[in-house]
PDB file as gemmi writes it, atoms N, CA and C in Angstrom:
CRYST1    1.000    1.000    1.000  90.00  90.00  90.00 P 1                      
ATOM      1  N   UNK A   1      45.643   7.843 -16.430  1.00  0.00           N  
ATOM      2  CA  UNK A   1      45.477   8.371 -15.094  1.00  0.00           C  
ATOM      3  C   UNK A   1      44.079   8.017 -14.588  1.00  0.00           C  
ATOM      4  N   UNK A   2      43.909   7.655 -13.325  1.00  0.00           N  
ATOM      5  CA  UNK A   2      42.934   7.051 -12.736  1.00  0.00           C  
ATOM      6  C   UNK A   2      42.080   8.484 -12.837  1.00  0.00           C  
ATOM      7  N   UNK A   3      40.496   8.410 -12.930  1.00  0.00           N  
ATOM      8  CA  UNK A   3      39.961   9.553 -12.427  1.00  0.00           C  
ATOM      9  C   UNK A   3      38.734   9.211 -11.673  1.00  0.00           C  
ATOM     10  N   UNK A   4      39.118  10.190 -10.296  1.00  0.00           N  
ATOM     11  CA  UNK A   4      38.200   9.742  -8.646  1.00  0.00           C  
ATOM     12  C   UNK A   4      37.149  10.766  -9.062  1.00  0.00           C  
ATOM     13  N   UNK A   5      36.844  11.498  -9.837  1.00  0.00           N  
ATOM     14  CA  UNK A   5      35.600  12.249  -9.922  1.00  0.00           C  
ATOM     15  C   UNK A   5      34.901  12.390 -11.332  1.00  0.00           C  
ATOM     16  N   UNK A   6      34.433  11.248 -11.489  1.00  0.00           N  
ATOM     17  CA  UNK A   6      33.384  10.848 -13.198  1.00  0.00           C  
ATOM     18  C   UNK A   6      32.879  12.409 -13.675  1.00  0.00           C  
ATOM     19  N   UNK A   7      32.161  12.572 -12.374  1.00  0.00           N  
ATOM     20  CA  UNK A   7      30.923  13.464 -12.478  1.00  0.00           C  
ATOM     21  C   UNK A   7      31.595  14.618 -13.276  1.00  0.00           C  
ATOM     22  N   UNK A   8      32.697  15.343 -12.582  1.00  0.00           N  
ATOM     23  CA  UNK A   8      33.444  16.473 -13.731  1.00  0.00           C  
ATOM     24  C   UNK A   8      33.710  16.405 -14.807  1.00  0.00           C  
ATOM     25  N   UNK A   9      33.938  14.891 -15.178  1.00  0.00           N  
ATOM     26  CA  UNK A   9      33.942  14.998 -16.593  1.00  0.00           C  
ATOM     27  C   UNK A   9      32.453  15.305 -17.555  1.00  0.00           C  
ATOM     28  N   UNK A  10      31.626  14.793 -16.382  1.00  0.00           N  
ATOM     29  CA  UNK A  10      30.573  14.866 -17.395  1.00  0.00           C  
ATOM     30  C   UNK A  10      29.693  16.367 -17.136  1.00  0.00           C  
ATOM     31  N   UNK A  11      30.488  16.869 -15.963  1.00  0.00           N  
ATOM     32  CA  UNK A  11      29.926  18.839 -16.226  1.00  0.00           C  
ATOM     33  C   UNK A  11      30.924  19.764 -17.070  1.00  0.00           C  
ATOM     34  N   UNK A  12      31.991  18.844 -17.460  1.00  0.00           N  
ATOM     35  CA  UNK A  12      32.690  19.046 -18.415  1.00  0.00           C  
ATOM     36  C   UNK A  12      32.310  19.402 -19.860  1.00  0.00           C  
ATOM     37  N   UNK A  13      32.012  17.813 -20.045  1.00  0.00           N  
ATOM     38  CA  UNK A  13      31.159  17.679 -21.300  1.00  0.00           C  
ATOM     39  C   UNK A  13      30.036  18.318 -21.155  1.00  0.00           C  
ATOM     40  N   UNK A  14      28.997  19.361 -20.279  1.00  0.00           N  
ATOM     41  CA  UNK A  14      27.551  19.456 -20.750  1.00  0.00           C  
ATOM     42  C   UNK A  14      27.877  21.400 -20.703  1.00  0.00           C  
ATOM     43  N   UNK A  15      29.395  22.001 -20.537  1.00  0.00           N  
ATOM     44  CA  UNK A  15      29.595  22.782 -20.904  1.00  0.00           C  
ATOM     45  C   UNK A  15      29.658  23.309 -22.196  1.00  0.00           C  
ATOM     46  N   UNK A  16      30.364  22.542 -22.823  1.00  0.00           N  
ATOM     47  CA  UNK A  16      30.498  21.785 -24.283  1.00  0.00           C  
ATOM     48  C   UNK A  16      29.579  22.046 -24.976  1.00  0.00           C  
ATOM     49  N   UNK A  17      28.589  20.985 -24.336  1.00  0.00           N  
ATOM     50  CA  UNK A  17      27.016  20.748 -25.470  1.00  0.00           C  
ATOM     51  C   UNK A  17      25.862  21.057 -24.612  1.00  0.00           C  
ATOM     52  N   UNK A  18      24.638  21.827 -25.580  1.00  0.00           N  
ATOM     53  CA  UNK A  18      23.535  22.403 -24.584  1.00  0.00           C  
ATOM     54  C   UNK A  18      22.942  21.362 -24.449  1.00  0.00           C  
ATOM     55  N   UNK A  19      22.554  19.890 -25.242  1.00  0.00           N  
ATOM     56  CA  UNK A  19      22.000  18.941 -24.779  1.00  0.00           C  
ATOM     57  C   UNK A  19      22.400  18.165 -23.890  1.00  0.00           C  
ATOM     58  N   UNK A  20      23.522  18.387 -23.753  1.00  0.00           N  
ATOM     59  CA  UNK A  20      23.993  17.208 -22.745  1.00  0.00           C  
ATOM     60  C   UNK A  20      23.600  18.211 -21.074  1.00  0.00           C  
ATOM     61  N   UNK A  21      23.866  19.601 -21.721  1.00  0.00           N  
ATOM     62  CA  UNK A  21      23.657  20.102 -20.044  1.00  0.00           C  
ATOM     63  C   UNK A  21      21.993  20.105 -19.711  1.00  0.00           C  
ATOM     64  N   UNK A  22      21.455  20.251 -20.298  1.00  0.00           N  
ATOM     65  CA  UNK A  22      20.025  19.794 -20.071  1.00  0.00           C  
ATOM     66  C   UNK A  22      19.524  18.468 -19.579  1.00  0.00           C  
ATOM     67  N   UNK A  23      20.498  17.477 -20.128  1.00  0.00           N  
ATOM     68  CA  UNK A  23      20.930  16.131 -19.777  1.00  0.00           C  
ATOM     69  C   UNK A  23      20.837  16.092 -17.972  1.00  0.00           C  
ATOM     70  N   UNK A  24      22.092  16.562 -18.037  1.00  0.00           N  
ATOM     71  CA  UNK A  24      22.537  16.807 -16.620  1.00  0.00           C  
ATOM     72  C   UNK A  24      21.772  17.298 -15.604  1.00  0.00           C  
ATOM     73  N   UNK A  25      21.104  18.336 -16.102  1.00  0.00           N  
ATOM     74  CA  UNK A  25      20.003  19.316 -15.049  1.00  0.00           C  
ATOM     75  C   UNK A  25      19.118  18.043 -14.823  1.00  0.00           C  
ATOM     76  N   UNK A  26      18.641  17.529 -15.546  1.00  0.00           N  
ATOM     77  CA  UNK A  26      17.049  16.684 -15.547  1.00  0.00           C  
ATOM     78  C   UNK A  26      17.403  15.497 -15.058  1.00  0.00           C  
ATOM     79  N   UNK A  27      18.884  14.945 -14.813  1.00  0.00           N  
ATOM     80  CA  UNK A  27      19.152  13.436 -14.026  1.00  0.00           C  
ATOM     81  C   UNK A  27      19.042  13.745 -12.662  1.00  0.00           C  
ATOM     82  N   UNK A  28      19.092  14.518 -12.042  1.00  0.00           N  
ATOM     83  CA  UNK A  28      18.723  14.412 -10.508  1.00  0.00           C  
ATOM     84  C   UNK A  28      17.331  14.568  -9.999  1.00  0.00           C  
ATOM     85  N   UNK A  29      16.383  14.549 -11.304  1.00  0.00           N  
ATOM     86  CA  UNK A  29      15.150  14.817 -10.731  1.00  0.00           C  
ATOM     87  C   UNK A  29      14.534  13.103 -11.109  1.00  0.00           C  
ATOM     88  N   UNK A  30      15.153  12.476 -12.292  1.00  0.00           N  
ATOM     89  CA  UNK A  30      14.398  11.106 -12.445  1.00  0.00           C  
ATOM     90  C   UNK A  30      15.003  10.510 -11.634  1.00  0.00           C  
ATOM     91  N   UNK A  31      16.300  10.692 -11.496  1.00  0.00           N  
ATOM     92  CA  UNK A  31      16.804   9.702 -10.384  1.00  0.00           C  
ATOM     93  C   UNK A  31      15.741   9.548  -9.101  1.00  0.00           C  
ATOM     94  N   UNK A  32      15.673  11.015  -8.656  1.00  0.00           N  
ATOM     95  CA  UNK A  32      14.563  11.709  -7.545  1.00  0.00           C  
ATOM     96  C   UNK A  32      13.341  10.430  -7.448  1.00  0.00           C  
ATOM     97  N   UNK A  33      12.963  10.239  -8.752  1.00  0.00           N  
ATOM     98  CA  UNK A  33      11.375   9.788  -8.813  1.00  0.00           C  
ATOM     99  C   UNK A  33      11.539   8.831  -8.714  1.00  0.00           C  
ATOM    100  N   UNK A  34      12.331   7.976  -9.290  1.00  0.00           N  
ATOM    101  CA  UNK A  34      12.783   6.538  -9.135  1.00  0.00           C  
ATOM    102  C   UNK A  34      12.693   6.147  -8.203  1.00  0.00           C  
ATOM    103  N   UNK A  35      13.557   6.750  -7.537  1.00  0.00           N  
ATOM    104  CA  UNK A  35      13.531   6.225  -6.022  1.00  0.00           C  
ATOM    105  C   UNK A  35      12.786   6.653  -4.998  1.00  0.00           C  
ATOM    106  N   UNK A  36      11.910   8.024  -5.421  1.00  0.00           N  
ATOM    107  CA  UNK A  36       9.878   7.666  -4.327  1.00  0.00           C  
ATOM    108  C   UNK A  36       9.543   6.408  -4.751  1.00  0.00           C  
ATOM    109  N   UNK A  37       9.527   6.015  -6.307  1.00  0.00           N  
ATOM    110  CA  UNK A  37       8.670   5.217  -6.444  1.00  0.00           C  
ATOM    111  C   UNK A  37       8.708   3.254  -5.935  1.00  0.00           C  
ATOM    112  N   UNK A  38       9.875   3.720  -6.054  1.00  0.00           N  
ATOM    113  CA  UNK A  38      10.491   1.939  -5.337  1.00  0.00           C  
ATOM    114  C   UNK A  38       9.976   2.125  -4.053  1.00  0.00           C  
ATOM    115  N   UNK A  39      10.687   3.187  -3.093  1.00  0.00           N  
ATOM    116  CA  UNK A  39      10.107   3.756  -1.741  1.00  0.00           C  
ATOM    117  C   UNK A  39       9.247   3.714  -1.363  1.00  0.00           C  
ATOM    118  N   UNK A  40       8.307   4.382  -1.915  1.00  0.00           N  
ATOM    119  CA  UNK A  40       6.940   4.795  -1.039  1.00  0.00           C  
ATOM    120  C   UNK A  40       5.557   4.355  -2.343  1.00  0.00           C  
ATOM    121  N   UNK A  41       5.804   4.542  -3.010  1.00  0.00           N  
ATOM    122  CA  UNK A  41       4.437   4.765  -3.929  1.00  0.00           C  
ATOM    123  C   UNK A  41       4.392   2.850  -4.262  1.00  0.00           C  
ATOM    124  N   UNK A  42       5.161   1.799  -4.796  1.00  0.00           N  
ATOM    125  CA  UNK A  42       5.388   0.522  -4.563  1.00  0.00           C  
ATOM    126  C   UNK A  42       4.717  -0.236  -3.746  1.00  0.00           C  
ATOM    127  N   UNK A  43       5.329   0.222  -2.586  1.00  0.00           N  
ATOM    128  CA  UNK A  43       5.201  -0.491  -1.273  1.00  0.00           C  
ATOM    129  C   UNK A  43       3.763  -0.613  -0.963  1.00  0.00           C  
ATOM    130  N   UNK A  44       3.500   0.489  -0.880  1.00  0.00           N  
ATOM    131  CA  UNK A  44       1.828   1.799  -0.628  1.00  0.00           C  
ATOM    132  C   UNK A  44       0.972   0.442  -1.412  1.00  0.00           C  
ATOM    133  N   UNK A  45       1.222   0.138  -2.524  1.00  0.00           N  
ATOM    134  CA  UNK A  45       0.692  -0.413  -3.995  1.00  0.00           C  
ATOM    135  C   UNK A  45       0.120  -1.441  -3.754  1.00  0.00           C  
ATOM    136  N   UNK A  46       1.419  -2.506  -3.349  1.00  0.00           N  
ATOM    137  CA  UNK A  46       1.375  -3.915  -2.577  1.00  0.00           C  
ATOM    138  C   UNK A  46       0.630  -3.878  -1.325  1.00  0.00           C  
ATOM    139  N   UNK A  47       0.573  -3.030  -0.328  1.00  0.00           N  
ATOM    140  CA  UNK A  47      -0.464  -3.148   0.930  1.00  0.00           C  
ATOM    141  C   UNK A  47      -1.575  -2.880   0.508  1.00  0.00           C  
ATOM    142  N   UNK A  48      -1.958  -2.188  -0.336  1.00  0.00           N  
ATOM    143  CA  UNK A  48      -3.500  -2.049  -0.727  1.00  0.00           C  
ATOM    144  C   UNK A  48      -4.091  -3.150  -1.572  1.00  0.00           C  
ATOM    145  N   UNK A  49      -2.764  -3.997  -2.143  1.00  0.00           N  
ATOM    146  CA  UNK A  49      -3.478  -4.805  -2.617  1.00  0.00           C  
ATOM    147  C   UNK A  49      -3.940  -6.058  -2.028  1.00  0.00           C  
ATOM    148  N   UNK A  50      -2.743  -6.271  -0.703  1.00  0.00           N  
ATOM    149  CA  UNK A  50      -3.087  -7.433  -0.388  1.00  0.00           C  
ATOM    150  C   UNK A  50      -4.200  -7.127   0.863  1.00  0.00           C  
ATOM    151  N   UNK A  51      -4.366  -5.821   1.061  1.00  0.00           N  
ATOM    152  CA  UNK A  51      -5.671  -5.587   1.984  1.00  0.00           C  
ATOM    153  C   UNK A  51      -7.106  -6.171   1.275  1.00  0.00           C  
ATOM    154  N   UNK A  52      -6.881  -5.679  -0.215  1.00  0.00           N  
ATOM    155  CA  UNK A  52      -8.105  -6.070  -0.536  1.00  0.00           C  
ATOM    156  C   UNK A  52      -8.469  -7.230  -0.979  1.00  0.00           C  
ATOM    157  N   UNK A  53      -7.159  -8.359  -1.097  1.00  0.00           N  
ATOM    158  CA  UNK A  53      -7.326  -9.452  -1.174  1.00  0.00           C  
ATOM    159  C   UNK A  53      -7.770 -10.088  -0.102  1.00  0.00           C  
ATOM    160  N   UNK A  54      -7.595  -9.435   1.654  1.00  0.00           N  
ATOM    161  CA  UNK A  54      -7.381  -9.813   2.594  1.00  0.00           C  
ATOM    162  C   UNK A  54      -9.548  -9.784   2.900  1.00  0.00           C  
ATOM    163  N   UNK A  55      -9.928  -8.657   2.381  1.00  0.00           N  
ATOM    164  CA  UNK A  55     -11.293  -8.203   2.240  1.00  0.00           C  
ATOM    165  C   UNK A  55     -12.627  -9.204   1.482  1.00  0.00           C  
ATOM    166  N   UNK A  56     -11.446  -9.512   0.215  1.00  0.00           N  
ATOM    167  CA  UNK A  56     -12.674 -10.329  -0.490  1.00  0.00           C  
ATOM    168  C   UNK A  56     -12.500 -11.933  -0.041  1.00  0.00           C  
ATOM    169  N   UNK A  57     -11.334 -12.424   0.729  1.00  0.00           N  
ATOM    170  CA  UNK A  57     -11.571 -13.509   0.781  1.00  0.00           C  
ATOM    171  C   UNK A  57     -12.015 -13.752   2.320  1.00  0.00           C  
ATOM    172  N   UNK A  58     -12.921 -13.007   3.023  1.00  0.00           N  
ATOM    173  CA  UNK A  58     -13.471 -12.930   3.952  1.00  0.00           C  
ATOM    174  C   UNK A  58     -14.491 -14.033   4.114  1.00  0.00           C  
ATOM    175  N   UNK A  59     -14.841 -15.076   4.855  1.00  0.00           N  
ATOM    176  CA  UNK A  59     -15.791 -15.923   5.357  1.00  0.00           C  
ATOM    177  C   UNK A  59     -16.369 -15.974   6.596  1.00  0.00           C  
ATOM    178  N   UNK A  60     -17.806 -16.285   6.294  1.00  0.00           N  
ATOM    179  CA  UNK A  60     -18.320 -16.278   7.793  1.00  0.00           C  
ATOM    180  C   UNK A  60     -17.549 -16.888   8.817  1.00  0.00           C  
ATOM    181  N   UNK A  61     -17.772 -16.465   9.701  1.00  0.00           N  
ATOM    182  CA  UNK A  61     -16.599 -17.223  10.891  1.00  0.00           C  
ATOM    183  C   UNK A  61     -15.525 -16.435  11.182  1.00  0.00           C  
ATOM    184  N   UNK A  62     -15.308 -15.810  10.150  1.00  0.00           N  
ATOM    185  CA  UNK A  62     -13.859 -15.016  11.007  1.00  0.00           C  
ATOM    186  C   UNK A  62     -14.341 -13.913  11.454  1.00  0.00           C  
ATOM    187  N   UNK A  63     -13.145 -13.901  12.525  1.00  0.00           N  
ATOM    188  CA  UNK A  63     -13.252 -12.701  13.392  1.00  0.00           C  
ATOM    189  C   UNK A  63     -12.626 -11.343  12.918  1.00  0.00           C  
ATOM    190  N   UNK A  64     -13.226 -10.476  12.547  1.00  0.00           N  
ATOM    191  CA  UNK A  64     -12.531  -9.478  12.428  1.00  0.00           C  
ATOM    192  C   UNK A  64     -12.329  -7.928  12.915  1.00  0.00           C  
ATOM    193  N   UNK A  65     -11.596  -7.060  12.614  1.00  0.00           N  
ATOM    194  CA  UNK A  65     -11.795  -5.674  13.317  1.00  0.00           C  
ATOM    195  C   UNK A  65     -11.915  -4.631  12.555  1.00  0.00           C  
ATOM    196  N   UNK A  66     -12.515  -3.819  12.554  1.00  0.00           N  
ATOM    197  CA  UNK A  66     -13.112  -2.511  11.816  1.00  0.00           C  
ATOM    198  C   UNK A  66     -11.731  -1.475  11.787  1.00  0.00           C  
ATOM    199  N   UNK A  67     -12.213  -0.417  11.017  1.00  0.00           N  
ATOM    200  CA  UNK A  67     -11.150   1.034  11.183  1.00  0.00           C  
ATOM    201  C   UNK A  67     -11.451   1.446  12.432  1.00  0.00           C  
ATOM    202  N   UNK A  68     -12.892   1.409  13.027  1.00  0.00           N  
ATOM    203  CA  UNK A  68     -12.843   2.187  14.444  1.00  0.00           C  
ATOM    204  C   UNK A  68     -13.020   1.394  14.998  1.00  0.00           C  
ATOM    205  N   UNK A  69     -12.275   0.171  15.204  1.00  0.00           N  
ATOM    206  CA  UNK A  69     -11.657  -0.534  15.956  1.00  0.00           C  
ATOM    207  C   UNK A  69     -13.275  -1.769  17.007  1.00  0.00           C  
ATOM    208  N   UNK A  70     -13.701  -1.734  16.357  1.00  0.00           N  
ATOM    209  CA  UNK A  70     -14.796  -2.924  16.683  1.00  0.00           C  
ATOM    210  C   UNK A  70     -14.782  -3.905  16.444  1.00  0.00           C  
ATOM    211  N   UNK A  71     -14.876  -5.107  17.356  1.00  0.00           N  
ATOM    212  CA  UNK A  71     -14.243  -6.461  17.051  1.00  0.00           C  
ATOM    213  C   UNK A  71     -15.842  -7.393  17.045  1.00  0.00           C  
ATOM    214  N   UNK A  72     -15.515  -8.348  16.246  1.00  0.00           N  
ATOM    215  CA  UNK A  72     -16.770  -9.289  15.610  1.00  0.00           C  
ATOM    216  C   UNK A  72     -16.470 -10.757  14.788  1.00  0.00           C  
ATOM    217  N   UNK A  73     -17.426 -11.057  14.769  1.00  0.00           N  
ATOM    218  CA  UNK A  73     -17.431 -12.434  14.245  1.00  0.00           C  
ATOM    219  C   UNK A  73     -18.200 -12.035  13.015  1.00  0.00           C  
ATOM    220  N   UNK A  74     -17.582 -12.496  11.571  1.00  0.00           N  
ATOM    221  CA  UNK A  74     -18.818 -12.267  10.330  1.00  0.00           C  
ATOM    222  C   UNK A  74     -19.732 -13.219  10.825  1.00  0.00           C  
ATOM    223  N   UNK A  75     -21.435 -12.644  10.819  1.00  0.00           N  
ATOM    224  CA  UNK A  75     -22.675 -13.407  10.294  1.00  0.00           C  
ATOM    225  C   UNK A  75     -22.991 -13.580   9.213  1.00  0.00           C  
ATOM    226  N   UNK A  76     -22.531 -12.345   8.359  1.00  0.00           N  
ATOM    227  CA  UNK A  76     -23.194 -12.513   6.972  1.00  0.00           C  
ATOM    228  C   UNK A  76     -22.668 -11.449   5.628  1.00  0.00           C  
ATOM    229  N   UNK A  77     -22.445 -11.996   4.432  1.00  0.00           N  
ATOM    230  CA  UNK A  77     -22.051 -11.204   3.576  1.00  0.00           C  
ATOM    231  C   UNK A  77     -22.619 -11.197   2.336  1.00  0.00           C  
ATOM    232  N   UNK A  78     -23.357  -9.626   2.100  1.00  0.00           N  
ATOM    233  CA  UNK A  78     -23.504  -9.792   0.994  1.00  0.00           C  
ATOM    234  C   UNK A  78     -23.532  -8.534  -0.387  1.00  0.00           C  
ATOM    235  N   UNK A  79     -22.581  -8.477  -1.277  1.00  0.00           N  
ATOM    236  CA  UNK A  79     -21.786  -8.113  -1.954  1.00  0.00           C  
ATOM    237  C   UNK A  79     -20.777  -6.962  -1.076  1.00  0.00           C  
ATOM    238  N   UNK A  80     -21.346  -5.875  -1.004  1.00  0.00           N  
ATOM    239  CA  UNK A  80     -20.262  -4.995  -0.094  1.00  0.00           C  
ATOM    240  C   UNK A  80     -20.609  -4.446   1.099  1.00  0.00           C  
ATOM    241  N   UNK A  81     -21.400  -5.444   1.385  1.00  0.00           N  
ATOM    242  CA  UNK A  81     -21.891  -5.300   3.279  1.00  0.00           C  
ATOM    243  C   UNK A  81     -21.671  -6.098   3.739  1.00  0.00           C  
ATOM    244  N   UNK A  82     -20.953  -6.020   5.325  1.00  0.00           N  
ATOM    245  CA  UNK A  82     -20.667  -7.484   5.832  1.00  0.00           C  
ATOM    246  C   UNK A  82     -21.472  -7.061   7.154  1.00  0.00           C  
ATOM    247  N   UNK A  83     -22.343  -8.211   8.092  1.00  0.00           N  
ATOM    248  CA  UNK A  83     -22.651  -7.950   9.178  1.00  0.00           C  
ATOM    249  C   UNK A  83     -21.917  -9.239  10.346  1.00  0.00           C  
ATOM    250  N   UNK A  84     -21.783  -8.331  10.791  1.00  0.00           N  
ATOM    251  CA  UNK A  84     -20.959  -9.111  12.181  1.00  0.00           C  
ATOM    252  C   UNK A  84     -21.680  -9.193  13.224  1.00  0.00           C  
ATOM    253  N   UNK A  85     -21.249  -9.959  14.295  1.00  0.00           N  
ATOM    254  CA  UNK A  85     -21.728 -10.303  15.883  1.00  0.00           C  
ATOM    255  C   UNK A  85     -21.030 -10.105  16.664  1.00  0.00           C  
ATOM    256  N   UNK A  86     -20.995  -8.664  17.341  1.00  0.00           N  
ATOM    257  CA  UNK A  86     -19.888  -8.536  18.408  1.00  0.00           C  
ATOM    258  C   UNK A  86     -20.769  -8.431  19.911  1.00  0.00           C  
ATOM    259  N   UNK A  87     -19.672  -8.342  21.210  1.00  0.00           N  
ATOM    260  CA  UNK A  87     -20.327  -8.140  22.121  1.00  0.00           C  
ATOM    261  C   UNK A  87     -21.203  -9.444  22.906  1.00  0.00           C  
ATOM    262  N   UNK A  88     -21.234  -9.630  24.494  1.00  0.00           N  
ATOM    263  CA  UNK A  88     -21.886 -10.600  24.696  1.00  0.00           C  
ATOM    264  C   UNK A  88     -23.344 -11.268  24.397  1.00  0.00           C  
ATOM    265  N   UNK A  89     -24.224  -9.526  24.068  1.00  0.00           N  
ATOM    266  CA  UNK A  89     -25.045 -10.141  23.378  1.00  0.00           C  
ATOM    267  C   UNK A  89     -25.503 -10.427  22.127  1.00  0.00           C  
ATOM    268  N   UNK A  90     -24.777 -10.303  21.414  1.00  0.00           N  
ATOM    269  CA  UNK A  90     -24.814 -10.804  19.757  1.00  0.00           C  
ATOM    270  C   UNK A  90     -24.806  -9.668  19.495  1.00  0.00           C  
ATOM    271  N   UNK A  91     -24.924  -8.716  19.643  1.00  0.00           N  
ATOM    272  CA  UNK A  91     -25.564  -7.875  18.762  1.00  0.00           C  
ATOM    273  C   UNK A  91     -24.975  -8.071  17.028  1.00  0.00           C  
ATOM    274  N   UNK A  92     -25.869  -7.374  16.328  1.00  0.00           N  
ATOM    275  CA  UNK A  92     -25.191  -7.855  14.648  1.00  0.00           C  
ATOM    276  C   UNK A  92     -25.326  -6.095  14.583  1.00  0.00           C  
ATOM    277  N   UNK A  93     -24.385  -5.821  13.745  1.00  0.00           N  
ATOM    278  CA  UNK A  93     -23.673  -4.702  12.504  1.00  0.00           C  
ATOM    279  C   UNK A  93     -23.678  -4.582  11.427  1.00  0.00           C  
ATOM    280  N   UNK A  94     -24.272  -4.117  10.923  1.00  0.00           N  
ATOM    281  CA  UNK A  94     -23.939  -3.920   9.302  1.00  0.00           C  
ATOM    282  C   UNK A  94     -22.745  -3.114   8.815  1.00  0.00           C  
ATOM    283  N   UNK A  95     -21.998  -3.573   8.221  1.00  0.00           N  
ATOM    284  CA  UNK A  95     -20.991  -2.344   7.931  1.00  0.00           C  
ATOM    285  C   UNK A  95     -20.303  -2.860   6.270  1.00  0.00           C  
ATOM    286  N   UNK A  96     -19.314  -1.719   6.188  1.00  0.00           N  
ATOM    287  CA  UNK A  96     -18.526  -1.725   4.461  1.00  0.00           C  
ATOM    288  C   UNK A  96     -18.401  -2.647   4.622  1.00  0.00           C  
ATOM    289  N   UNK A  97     -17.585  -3.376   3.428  1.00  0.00           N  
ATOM    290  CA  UNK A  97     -16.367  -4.163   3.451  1.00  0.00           C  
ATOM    291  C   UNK A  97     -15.176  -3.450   3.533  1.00  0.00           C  
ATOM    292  N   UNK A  98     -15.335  -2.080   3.167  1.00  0.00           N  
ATOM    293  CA  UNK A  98     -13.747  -1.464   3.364  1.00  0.00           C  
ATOM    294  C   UNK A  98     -13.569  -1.088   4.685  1.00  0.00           C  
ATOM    295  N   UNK A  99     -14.743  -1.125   5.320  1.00  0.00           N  
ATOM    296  CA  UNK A  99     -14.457  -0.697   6.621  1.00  0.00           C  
ATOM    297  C   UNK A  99     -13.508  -1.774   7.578  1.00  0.00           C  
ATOM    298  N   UNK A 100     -13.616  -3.114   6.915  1.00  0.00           N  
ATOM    299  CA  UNK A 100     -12.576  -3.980   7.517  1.00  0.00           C  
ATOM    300  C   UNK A 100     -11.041  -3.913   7.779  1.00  0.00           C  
ATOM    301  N   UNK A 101     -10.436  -3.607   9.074  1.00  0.00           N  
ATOM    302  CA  UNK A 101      -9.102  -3.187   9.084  1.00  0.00           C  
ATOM    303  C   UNK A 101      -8.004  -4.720   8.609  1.00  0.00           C  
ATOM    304  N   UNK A 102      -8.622  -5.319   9.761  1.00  0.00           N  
ATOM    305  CA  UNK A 102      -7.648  -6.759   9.699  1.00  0.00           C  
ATOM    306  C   UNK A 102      -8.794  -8.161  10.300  1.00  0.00           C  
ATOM    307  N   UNK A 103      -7.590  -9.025   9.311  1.00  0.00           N  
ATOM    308  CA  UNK A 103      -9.011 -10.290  10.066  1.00  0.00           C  
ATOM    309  C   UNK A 103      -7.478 -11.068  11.162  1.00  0.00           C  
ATOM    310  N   UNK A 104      -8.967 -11.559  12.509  1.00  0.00           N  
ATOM    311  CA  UNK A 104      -7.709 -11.891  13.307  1.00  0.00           C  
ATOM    312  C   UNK A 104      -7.238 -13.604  13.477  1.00  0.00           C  
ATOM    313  N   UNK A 105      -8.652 -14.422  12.874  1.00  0.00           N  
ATOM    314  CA  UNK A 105      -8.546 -15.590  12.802  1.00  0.00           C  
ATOM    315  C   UNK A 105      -9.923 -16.527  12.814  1.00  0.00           C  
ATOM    316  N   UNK A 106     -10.327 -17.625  12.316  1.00  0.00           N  
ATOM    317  CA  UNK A 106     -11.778 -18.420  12.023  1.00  0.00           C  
ATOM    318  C   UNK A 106     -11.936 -18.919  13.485  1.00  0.00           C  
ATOM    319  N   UNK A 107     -12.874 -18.586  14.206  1.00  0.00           N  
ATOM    320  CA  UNK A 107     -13.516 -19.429  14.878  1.00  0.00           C  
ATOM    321  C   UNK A 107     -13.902 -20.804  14.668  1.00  0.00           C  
ATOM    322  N   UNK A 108     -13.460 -22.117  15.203  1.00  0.00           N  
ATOM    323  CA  UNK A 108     -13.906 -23.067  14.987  1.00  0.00           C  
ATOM    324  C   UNK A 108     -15.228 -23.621  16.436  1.00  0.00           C  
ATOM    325  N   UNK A 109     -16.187 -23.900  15.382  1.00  0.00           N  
ATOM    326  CA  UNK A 109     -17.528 -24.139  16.291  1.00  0.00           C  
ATOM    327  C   UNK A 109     -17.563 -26.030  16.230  1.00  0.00           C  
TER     328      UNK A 109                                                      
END                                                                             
């Protein structure tokens, strides 16, 4: 006989046996985690990483934009300070490197 509901058999079986019902209790919570972790915690993983790949391979010349949103040209970098040139009159910035949101593209001079 065909059977359309697995699952009863197996609250079947964890009536049966105390390990198996302990079994049972604790599969809806790894299942649970499994799938934040493909979801959200993964994903999360990969953007931070390729941000900071996006960070260290930074060169003078590109243009880039801050977290609070200030736009610039790198002048200069050195280890975890970058200073930029925004604005018509040059002005230069010192700022993080984490403070870098996104780079938008190299100026060619």
């Amino acid at each position: 006989m065909l059977n359309l509901f697995p699952a009863l058999n197996l609250m079947e079986a964890a009536a049966a046996d105390p390990t198996m019902a302990m079994i049972v209790q604790i599969l809806p919570f790894v299942v649970l985690i499994v799938v934040f972790y493909f979801m959200l915690i993964r994903p999360q993983r990969k953007k931070e990483k390729e941000e900071n790949n996006m960070r260290n391979s930074l060169e003078v010349g590109d243009v880039i934009t801050t977290r609070g949103g200030i736009v610039g040209t790198v002048s200069g970098i050195k280890d975890d300070v970058i200073t930029i040139e925004t604005g018509a009159n040059k002005v230069r910035i010192t700022i993080q490197r984490w403070a870098v949101a996104s780079r938008e593209e190299k100026l060619s001079n």
